[in-house]
N, C-alpha and C positions, 0 to 999 in steps of 0.2 A: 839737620835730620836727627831724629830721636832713635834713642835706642832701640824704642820698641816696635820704630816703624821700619827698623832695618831687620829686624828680630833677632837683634843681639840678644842673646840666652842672661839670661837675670842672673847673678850670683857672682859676677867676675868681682872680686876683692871681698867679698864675703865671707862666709864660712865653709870652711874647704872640709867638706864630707869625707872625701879620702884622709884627712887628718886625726877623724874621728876614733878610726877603731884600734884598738892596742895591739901592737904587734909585740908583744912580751907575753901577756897571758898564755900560760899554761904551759910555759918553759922553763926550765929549769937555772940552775945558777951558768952553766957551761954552755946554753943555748939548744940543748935540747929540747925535743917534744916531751912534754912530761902528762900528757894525756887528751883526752877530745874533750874540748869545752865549749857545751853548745850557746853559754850567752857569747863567746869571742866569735865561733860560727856565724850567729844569726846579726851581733853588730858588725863581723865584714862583711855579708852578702846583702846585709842593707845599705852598704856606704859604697858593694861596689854596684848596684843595680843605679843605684840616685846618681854614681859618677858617670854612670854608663850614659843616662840618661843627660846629662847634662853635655859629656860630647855630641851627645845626635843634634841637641840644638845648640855648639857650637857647628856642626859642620851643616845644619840646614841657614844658619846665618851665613856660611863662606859660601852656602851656593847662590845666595841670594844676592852678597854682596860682589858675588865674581862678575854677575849681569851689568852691576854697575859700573865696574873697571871700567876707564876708556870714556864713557858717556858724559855727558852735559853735567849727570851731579854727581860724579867722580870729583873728590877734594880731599885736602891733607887727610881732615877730619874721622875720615871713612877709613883712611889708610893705619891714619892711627889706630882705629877701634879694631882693624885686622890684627893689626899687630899685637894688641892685649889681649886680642879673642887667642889668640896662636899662641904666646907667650900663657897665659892661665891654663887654656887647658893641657896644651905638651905638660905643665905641670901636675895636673888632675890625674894626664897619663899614667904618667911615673909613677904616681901614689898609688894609684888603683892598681897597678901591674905587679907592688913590691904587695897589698893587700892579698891579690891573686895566686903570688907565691905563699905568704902566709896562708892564706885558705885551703890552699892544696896539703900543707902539711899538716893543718887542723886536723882535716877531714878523715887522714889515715886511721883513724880512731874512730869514725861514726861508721853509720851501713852506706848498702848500695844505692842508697834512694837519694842520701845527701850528697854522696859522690858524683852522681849522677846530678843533681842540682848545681853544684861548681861547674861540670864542664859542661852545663847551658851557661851560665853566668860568663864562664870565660869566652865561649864560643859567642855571645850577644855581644861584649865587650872589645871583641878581636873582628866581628863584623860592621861594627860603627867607627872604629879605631882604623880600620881600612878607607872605609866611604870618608870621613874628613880627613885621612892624609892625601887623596885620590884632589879632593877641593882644595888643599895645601897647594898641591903639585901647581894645577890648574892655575889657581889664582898667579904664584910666584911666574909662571911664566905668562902670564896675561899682562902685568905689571912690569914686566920685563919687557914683554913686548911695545908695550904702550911708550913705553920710556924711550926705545930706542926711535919710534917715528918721532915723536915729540922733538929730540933731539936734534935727527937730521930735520926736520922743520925751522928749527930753529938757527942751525947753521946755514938753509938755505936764505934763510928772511937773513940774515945778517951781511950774507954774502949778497944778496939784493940791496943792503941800505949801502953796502961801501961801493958799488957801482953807479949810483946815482951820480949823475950831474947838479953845477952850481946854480942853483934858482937865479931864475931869470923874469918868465913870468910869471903872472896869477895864478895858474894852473900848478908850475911847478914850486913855489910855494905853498899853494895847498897839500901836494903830495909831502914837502917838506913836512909839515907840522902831521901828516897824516905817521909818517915814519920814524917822527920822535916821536909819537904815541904810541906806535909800535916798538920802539925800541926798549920803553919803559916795561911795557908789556913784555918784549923778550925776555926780558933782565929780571923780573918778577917768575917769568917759568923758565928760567934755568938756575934759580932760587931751589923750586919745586922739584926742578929735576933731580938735582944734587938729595933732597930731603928724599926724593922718592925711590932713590937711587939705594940710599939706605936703608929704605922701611923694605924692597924686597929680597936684599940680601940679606936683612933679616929674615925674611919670609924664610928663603930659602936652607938657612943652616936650621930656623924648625923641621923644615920636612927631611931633615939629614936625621932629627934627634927621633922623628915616630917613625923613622924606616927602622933605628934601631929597638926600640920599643916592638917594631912588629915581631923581629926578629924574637925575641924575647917570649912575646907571648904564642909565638909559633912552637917555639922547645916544649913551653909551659902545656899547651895543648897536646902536645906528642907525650908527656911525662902520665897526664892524665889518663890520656886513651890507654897506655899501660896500665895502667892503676883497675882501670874499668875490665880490661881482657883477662886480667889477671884472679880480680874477683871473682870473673863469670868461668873461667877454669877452675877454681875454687869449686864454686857453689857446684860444676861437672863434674867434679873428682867425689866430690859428697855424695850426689844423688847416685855414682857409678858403686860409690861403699854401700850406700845404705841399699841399692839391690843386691849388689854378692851377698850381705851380711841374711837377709832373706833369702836368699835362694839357700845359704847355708843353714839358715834354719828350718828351712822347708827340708832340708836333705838329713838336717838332725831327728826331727821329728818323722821321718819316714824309717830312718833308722832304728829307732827307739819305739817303736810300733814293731817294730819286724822281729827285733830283740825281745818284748813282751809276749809275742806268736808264739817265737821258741820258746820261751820258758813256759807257757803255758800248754804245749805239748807238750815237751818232754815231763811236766809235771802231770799232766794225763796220763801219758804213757807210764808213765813212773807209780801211778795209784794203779793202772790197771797192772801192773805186774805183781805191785803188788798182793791184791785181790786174788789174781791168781795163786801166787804162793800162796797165798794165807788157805784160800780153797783144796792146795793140794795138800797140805799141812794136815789140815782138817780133818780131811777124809783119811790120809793115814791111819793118824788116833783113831777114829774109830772102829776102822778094821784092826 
């Protein structure tokens, strides 16, 4: 069966996108943030959107190949490609999760727009990181299951060949050879079982490794949605200044209007007085 017909996702031992982006730019010697750098930015939100991308089509391969568990072209083969599908990406996990902590620290430095673009990237990252541990879970116990009928099958066919009787006739003869055929065949899937036995306990300690991974980027999502509440009281506290500061200047300039009244009466009143004097002056002198 081809990879591509199973739709095993392309890139398992290739180049590991999560690899790609630096996690040192723009830190300092003590591991500090030492400022927002949008090319480290826009190289992790590319490496984690492509890893993102690359889980969906591992876990659209485990649901594909979970159909097959159990069936007619159920073989090692399959089991094997589960196990490197699970095995690469739990690893892609990790990279993209420790990128995702970088990113959040990037970003403390840009605006709300970019802030806001992390926690879609983490929140797209943490719902596809869900949906293939959910197909993890699933398969591991599918596989589990399968193994355990298989087993007692085979204990029953075995416990059927040591009851047979000593051939005697034709008939029981042919059962003979019918039951070293089968025995050969036993012997060959309890081979299988053994091999199968450890491809899902392998399964199984992966989906031990993305529960903790969830957990992870469960925190990392609560740290952001702060980040986000935090700005937008921010940006309330600003617009609550920038009216008081208006309103006080609406009450200065009301002020300062009121203040130019009076002085411009009393500078009225203050020429008419004088005028007056000056008129009673006047007329004095002349009598």
């Amino acid at each position: 069966m081809s990879r591509e017909g199973l739709g095993l996702p392309r890139g398992i031992g290739q180049r590991d996108y999560g690899a790609m982006s630096s996690t040192t730019a723009g830190t300092t010697s003590d591991g500090n943030f030492g400022g927002f750098s949008p090319t480290e930015f826009i190289s992790l939100s590319e490496s984690i959107a492509a890893n993102t991308i690359f889980v969906k089509q591992s876990w659209q391969f485990l649901e594909k190949a979970n159909r097959t568990i159990g069936t007619a072209k159920d073989n090692q083969s399959l089991r094997d490609k589960i196990n490197d599908i699970q095995t690469g990406t739990n690893q892609r996990i990790a990279t993209t999760t420790k990128d995702l902590q970088r990113l959040t620290v990037v970003v403390r430095g840009g605006d709300k727009q970019q802030k806001l673009q992390v926690e879609k990237l983490t929140s797209d990252f943490k719902q596809v990181v869900q949906f293939y541990s959910k197909s993890q879970q699933s398969i591991a116990a599918k596989m589990k299951q399968v193994f355990l009928v298989n087993a007692s099958q085979a204990d029953d066919l075995l416990a059927a060949e040591g009851s047979a009787g000593i051939p005697g006739t034709a008939e029981q003869q042919q059962e003979l050879q019918k039951q070293k055929q089968l025995q050969q065949s036993l012997q060959f899937e309890q081979d299988m079982l053994l091999e199968r036995e450890q491809r899902f306990r392998e399964i199984e300690a992966n989906v031990l490794d993305v529960n903790h991974i969830m957990r992870e980027l469960s925190n990392l999502t609560s740290q952001q949605s702060e980040v986000i509440d935090t700005i937008e009281n921010s940006i309330g506290r600003t617009v609550d200044n920038v009216e008081s500061g208006a309103e006080e200047l609406v009450k200065a300039a009301e002020y300062q209007n009121r203040y130019r009244r009076k002085v411009l009466i009393l500078l009225i009143v203050a020429v008419i007085l004088g005028l007056v004097v000056t008129g009673i002056i006047v007329s004095k002198l002349k009598s």
